[in-house]
C-alpha positions as CSV (number, residue, x, y, z in Angstrom):
1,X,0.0,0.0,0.0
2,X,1.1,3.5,-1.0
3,X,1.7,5.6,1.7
4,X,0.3,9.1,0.6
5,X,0.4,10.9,4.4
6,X,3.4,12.9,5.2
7,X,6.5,10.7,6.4
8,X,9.8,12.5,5.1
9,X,12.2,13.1,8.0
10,X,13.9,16.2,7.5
11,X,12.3,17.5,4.2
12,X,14.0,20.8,3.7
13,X,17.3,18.9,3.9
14,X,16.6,16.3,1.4
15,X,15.0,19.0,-0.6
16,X,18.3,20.7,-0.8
17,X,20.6,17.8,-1.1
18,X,18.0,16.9,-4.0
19,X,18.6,20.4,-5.9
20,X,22.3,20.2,-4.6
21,X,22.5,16.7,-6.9
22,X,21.3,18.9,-10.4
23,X,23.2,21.7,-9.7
24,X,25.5,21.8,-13.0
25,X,23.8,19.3,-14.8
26,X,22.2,19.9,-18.2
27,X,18.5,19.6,-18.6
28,X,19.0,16.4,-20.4
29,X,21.2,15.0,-17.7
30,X,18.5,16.3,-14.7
31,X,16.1,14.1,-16.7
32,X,18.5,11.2,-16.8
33,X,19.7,11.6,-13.3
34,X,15.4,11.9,-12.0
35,X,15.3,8.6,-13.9
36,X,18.0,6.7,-12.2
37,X,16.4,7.9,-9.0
38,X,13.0,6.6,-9.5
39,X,14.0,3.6,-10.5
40,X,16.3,3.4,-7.8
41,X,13.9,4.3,-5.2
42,X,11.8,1.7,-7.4
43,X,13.4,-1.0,-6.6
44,X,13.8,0.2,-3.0
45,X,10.0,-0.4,-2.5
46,X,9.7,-3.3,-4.4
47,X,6.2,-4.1,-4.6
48,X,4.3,-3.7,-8.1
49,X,1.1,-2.8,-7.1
50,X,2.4,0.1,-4.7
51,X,4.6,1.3,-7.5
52,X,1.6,1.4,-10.2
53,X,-0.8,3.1,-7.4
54,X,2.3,5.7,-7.4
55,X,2.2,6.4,-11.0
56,X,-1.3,6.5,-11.0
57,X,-0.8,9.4,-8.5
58,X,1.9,10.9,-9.7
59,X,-0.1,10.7,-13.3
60,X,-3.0,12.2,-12.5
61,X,-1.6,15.2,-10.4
62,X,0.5,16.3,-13.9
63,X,-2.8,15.7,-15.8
64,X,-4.5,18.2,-13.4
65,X,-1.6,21.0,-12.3
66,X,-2.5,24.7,-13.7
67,X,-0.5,25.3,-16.4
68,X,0.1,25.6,-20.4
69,X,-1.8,23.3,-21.9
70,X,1.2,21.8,-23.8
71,X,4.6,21.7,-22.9
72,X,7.3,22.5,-25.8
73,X,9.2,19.3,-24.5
74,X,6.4,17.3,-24.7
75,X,7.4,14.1,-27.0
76,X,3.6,13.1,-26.7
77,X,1.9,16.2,-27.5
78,X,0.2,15.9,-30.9
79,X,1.7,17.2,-34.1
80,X,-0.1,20.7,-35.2
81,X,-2.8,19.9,-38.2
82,X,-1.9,21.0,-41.7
């Protein structure tokens, strides 16, 4: 089970050793580097049901965050008509 309820110890310092960890990296390899970390912290958890439940989650709160409606970097957005 996903837990969704607060439960990171000291979240400002994570927070800053996670933007600490991009600092000089291109936006390609802050992409890359996100990547290895999910699937890092992935295979930390384990457990395929909680990992689709996060996605799901994670999903969904993209899908409905105030913003542009498409994204100039967005490989999925669909091709402007003729």
């Amino acid at each position: 089970m996903l837990n969704t309820q607060p439960h990171l110890q000291a979240c400002d310092d994570f927070y800053e050793a996670l933007i600490t960890a991009h600092q000089g990296l291109s936006t390609p390899e802050s992409h890359a580097m996100n990547a290895r970390l999910v699937l890092l912290l992935a295979n930390h958890v384990g457990d395929h049901a909680t990992l689709v439940h996060a996605l799901q989650l994670a999903r969904a709160g993209v899908e409905n965050a105030p913003g542009p409606a498409t994204d100039s970097h967005d490989t999925h957005a669909a091709a402007p008509s003729a």
